[in-house]
C-alpha positions in Angstrom: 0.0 0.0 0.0 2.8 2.7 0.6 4.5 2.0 -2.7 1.2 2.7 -4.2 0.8 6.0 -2.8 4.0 7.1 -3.6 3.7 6.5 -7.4 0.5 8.1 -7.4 2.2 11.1 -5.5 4.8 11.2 -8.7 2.8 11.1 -11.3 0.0 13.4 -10.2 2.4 16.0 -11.3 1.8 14.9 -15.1 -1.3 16.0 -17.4 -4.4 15.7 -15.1 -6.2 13.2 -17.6 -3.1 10.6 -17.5 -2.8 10.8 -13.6 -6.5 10.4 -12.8 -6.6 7.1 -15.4 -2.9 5.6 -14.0 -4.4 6.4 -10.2 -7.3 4.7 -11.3 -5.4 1.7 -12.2 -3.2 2.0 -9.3 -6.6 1.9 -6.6 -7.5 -1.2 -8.3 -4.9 -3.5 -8.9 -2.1 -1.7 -6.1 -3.6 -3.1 -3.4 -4.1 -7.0 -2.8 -5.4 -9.0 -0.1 -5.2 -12.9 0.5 -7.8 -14.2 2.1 -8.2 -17.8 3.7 -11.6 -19.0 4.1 -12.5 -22.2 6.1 -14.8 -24.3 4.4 -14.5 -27.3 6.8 -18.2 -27.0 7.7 -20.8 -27.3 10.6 -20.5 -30.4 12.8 -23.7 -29.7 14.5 -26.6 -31.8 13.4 -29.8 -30.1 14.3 -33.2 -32.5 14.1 -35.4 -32.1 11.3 -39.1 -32.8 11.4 -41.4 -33.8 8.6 -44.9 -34.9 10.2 -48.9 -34.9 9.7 -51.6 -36.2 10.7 -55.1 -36.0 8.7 -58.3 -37.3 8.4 -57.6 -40.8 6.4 -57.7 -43.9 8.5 -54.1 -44.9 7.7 -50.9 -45.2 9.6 -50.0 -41.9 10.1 -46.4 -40.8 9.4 -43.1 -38.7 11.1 -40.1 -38.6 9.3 -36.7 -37.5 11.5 -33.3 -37.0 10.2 -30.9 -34.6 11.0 -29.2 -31.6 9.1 -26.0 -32.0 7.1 -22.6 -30.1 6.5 -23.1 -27.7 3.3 -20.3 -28.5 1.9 -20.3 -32.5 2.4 -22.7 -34.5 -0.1 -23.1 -37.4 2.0 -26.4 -40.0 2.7 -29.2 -38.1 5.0 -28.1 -38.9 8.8 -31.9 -40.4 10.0 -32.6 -40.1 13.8 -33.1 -43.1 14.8 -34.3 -44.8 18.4 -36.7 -41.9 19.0 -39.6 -41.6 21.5 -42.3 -40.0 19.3 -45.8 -39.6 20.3 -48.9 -37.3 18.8 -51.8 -36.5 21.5 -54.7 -34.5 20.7 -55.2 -33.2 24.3 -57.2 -36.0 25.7 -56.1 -39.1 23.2 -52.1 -40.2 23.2 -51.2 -42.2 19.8 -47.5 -44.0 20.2 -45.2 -43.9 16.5 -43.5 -47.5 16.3 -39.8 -46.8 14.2 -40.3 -49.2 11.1 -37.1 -48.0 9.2 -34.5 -45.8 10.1 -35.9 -42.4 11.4 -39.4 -43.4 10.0 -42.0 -43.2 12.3 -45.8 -44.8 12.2 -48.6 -44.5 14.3 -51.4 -48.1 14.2 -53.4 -48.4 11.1 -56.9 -47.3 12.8 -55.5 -43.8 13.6 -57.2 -40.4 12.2 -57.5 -36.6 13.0 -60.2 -35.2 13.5 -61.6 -31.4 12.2 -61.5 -29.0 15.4 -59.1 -30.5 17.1 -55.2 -29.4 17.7 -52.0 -31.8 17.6 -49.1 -32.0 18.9 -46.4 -34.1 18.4 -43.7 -34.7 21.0 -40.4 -36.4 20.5 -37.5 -37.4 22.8 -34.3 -38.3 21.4 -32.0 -41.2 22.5 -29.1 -38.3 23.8 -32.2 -36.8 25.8 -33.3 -33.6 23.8 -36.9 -33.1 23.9 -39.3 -31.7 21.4 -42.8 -30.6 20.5 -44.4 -29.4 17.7 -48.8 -28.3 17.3 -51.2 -28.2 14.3 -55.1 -27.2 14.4 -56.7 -29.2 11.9 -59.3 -27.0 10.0 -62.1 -28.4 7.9 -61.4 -28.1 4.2 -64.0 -27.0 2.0 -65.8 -29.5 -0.2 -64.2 -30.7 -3.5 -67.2 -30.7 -6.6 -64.7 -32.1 -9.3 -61.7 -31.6 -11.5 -61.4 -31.8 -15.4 -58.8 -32.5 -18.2 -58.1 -29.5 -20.1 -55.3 -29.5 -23.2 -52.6 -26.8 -23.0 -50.1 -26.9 -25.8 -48.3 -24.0 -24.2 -44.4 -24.4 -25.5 -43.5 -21.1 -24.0 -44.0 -22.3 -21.0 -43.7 -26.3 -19.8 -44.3 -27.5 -23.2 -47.2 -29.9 -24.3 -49.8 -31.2 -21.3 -53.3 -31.1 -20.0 -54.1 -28.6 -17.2 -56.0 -30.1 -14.1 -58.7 -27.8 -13.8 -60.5 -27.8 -9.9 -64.1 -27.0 -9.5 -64.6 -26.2 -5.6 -66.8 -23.8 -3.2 -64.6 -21.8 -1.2 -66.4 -21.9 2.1 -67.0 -18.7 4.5 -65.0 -17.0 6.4 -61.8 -15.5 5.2 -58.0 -17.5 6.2 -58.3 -20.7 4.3 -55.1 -22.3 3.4 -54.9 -25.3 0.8 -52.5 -27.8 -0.4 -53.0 -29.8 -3.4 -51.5 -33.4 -3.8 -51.7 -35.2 -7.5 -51.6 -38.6 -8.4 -51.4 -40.4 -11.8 -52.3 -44.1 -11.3 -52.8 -43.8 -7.7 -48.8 -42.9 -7.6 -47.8 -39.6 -6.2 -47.1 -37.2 -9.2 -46.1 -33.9 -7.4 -43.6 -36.1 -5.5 -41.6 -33.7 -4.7 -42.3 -30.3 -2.0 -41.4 -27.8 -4.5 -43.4 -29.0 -6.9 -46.8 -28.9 -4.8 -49.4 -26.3 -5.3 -50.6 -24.3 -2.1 -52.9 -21.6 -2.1 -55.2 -19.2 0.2 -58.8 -17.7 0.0 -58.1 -13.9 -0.1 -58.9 -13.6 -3.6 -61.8 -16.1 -3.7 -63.3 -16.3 -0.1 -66.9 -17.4 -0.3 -67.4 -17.6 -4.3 -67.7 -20.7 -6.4 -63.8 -21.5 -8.2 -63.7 -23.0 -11.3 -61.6 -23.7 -14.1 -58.6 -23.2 -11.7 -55.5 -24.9 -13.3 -53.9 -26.4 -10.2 -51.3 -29.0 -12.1 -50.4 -29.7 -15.4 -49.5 -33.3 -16.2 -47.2 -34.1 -19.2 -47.9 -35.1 -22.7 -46.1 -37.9 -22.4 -47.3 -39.0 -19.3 -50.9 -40.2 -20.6 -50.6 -42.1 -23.4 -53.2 -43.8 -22.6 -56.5 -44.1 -20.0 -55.3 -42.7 -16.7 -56.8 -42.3 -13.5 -55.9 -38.7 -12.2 -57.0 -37.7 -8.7 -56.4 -34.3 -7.1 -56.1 -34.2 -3.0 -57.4 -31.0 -1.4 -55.5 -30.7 1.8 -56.6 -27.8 4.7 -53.9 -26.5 5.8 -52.6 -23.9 8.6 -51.6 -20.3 7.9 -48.2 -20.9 9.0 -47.9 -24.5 7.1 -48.4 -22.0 4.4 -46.1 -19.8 5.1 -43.5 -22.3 5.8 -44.1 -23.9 2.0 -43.4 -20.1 0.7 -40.2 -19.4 3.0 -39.2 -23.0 1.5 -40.0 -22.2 -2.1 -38.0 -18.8 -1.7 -34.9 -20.5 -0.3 -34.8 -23.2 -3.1 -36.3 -22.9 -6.7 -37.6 -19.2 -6.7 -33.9 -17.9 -6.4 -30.9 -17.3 -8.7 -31.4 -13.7 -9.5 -28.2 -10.8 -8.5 -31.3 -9.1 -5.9 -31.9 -12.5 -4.0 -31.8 -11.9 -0.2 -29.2 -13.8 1.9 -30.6 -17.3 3.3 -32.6 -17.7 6.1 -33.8 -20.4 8.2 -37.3 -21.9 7.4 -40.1 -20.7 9.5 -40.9 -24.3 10.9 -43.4 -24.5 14.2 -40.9 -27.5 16.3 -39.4 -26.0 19.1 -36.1 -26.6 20.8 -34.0 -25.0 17.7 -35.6 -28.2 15.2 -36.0 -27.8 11.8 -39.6 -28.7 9.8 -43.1 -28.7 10.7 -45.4 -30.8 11.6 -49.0 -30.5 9.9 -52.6 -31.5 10.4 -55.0 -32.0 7.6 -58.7 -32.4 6.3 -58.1 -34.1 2.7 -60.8 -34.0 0.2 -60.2 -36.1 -2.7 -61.7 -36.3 -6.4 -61.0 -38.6 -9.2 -61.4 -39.2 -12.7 -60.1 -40.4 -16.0 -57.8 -38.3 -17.9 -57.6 -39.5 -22.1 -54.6 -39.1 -24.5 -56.2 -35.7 -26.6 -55.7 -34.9 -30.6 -53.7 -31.6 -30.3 -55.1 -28.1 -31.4 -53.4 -25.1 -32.8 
């Protein structure tokens, strides 16, 4: 750095223009600066949660693992050996560990609308943690219908899943929608699923609301499409959004920094844990002559 000033000191006695432009350069490449970072990573393996409850008679699920070093691609660490349990207040349902980290509660087990749930979880090193979901009634599901939509600007060649629903009264309705092509889950992964609230629609009759789009090439032939309408909370919703915001709705220069995920476990866990009225409806979907 002092070298640097004092050959900007000699030749700001030359023409104005060459000493400004040779300063210039000097500022930028005079001074240098090595820097070592430390990339060896966080050892600290926080819990994450990813629970629900709804109103199926089914086994319902928790799924516990535990967060990884950023820059270390290695298998998901599962927490196993677990004490998990979901209560509703009066009612205590026990989760048996069939595989690593996966959780089940019996087969005869269902939530019920108006009702809040908590799940509680000890682990084997003696950390404690709890996690609660209101299950809200979802509003009734009419049907759903194939529409064509050879958009190639867009996701190329498909049919649009069109809902027809009644949005009930009053206002703060949160949905998620599940699709499944052949009774297998098509929007398998979370940042594909489509979630959505009642401010624009609270109270009126929705129709021809495109909710998926399935590919082309994905019916060639009869299918059996069926849409789940899942009630969701208000902050299950906003957790979905924080989620979409930290993953595939960034890459532009004015993304914010990342943030942790607005999850609703305590104890410093990542995840939520959700409870949910499902409304289901199904129907064939046919391979469709195309139209300009």
């Amino acid at each position: 750095m002092r070298a640097t000033l004092q050959i900007r000191s000699v030749i700001a006695e030359g023409p104005g223009w060459l000493a400004l432009a040779l300063g210039g350069i000097m500022i930028l490449t005079g001074c240098e600066e090595i820097m070592n970072v430390d990339f060896s990573g966080d050892s600290t393996k926080n819990l994450v949660v990813e629970g629900t409850i709804t109103t199926d008679t089914m086994p319902q699920k928790v799924i516990l693992s535990y967060t990884g070093d950023y820059f270390s691609i290695t298998d998901k660490a599962m927490a196993t050996g677990a004490e998990v349990t979901i209560t509703d207040g009066e009612n205590v349902f026990p989760l048996e560990e069939l595989s690593d980290g996966e959780y089940y509660t019996d087969s005869t087990v269902f939530g019920e609308t108006g009702k809040t749930y908590t799940l509680q979880i000890k682990l084997p090193d003696g950390r404690e943690y709890e996690a609660s979901d209101y299950l809200q009634a979802c509003g009734e599901l009419d049907s759903i219908k194939q529409s064509p939509n050879y958009n190639t600007y867009t996701s190329g060649y498909g049919y649009d899943v069109l809902l027809y629903a009644r949005e009930p009264q009053p206002t703060g309705d949160y949905y998620l929608y599940l699709l499944y092509l052949q009774h297998e889950l098509y929007s398998d992964t979370i940042t594909e699923v489509s979630f959505a609230n009642d401010e624009f629609v609270n109270g009126n009759y929705v129709s021809d609301f495109a909710v998926y789009r399935i590919r082309e090439i994905d019916i060639d032939s009869a299918n059996a499409v069926t849409l789940e309408m899942h009630s969701i909370s208000k902050e299950y919703c906003a957790f979905l959004s924080a989620l979409m915001v930290e993953t595939v709705w960034r890459g532009s220069p004015w993304d914010g920094p990342p943030a942790d995920l607005p999850g609703n476990v305590s104890n410093g866990a990542t995840g939520f844990f959700r409870a949910s009225d499902i409304k289901r409806r199904t129907r064939e979907f046919l391979p469709l002559p195309r139209v300009n």
